[in-house]
C-alpha positions in Angstrom: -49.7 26.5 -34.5 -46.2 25.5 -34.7 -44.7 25.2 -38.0 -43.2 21.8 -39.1 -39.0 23.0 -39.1 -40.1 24.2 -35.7 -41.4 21.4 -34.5 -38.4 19.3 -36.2 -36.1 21.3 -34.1 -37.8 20.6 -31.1 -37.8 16.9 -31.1 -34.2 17.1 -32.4 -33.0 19.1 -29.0 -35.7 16.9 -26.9 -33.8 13.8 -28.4 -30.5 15.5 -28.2 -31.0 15.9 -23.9 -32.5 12.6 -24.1 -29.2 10.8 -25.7 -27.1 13.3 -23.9 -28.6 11.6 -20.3 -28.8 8.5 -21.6 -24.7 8.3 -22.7 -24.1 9.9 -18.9 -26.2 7.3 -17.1 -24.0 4.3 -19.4 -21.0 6.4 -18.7 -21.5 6.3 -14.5 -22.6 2.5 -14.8 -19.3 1.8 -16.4 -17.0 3.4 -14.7 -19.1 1.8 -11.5 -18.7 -1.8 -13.2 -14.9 -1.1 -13.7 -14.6 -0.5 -10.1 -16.7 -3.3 -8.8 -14.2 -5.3 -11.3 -11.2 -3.4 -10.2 -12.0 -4.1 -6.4 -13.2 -7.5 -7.0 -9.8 -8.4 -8.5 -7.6 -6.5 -6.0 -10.2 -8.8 -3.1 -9.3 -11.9 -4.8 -5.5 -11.0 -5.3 -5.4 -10.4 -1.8 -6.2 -13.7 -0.5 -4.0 -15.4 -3.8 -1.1 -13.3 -2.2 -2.0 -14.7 1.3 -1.7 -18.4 0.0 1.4 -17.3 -2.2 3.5 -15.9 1.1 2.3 -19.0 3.2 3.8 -21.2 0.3 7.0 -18.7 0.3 7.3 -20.0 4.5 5.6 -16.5 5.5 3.8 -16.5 8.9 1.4 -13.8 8.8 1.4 -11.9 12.0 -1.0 -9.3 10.6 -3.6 -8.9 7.8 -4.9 -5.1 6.3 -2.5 -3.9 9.4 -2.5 -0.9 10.2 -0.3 1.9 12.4 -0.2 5.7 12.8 3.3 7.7 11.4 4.1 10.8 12.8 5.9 13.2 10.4 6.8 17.2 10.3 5.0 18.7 8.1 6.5 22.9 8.0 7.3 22.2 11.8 4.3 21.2 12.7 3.6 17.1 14.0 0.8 15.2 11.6 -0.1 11.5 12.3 -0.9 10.0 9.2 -2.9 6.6 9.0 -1.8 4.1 6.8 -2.8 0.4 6.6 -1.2 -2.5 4.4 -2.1 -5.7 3.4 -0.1 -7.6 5.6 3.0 -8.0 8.1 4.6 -11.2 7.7 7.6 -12.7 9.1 10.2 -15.6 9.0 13.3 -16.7 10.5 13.3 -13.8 12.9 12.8 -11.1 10.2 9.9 -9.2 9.4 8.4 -7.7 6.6 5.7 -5.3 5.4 4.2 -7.1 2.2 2.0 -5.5 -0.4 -0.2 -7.1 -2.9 -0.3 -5.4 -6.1 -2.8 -6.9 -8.8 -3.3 -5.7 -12.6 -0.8 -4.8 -15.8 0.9 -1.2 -14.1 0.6 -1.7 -9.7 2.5 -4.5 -9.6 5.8 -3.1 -11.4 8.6 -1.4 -8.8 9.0 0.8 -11.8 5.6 2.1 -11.3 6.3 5.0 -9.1 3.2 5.0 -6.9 3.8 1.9 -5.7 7.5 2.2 -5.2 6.8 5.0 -3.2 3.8 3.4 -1.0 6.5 0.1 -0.7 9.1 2.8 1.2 6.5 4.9 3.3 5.1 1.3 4.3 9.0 0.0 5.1 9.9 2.9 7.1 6.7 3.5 9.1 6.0 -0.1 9.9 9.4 -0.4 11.5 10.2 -3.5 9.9 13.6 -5.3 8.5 12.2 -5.0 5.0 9.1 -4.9 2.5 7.8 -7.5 -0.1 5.7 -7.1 -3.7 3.5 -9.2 -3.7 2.2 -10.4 -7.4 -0.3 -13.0 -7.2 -1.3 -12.8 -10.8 2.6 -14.2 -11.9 3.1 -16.0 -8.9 6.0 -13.9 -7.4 7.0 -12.5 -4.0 9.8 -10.0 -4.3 12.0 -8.5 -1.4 12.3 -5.0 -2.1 15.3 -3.1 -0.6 16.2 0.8 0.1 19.7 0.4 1.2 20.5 3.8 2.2 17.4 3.3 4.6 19.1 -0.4 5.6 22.0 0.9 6.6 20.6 3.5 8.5 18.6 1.1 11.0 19.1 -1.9 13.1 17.9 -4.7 11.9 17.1 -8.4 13.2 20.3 -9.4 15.3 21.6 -6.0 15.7 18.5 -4.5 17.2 19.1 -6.9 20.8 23.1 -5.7 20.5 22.6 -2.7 20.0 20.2 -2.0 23.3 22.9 -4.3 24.9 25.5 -2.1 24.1 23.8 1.1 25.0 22.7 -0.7 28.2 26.1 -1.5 29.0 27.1 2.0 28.0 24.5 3.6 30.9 26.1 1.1 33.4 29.2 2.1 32.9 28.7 5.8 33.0 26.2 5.4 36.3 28.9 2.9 38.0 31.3 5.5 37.3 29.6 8.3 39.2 29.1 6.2 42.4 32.4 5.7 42.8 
């Protein structure tokens, strides 16, 4: 027959596995909760953002759009999927605008979405990008000049393949003669 410490040392590691499950079973619901919340929010910021760019004169062309980017990756050709909230346009521009919800997302000083903002600019192929804040109410152009200058945008996209056309014309008229 067991002796009473013994026995006081087995209920203490039965209830020590028993709160030990218990704390990871409250642990998993909360972090589930927080999601739910998290997702919830970023749902509801999404259509906030919507509304916020339609008010901003916004047509959107596009909602959770979504292309294909080919990069080199050590030589070799990878076609990455991306999506983003929307593609919107207005007076013959267009934009890639992403909605960004909570205290750290939404800041151009937070660097993942600073970088999400430029891999969205360039790989959408479009004249620029907006943050999107529905929680303050804001919808701000977001620029890369370097990449700006390096692309046709708007106007110069038409004049360009005019001048190129003309370009071929020449050269072909050229060689006829």
């Amino acid at each position: 027959m067991p002796k009473a410490p013994e026995l006081l040392a087995a209920a203490g590691a039965a209830l020590s596995a028993l709160l030990f499950l218990l704390a990871l079973v409250l642990k998993r619901k909360l972090a589930s909760l927080r999601q739910r919340r998290r997702a919830l929010r970023a749902v509801r910021g999404e259509e906030e953002g919507a509304a916020l760019l339609l008010q901003r004169g916004y047509r959107i062309d596009a909602r959770q759009a979504q292309t294909r980017w080919a990069i080199l990756f050590g030589g070799e050709r990878r076609e990455i999927a991306l999506r983003a909230d929307y593609l919107v346009s207005r007076g013959g521009k267009r934009w890639v605008a992403e909605v960004k919800t909570g205290s750290r997302a939404p800041s151009i000083g937070h660097a993942p979405t600073r970088r999400q903002i430029l891999e969205y600019r360039h790989a959408f192929d479009v004249d620029g990008a907006l943050l999107v804040e529905p929680e303050r109410g804001c919808v701000t152009e977001v620029d890369f000049p370097a990449l700006s200058r390096s692309r046709p945008t708007g106007w110069q996209r038409p004049l360009l393949w005019l001048t190129l056309g003309a370009a071929i014309g020449a050269v072909l008229a050229r060689f006829q003669s």
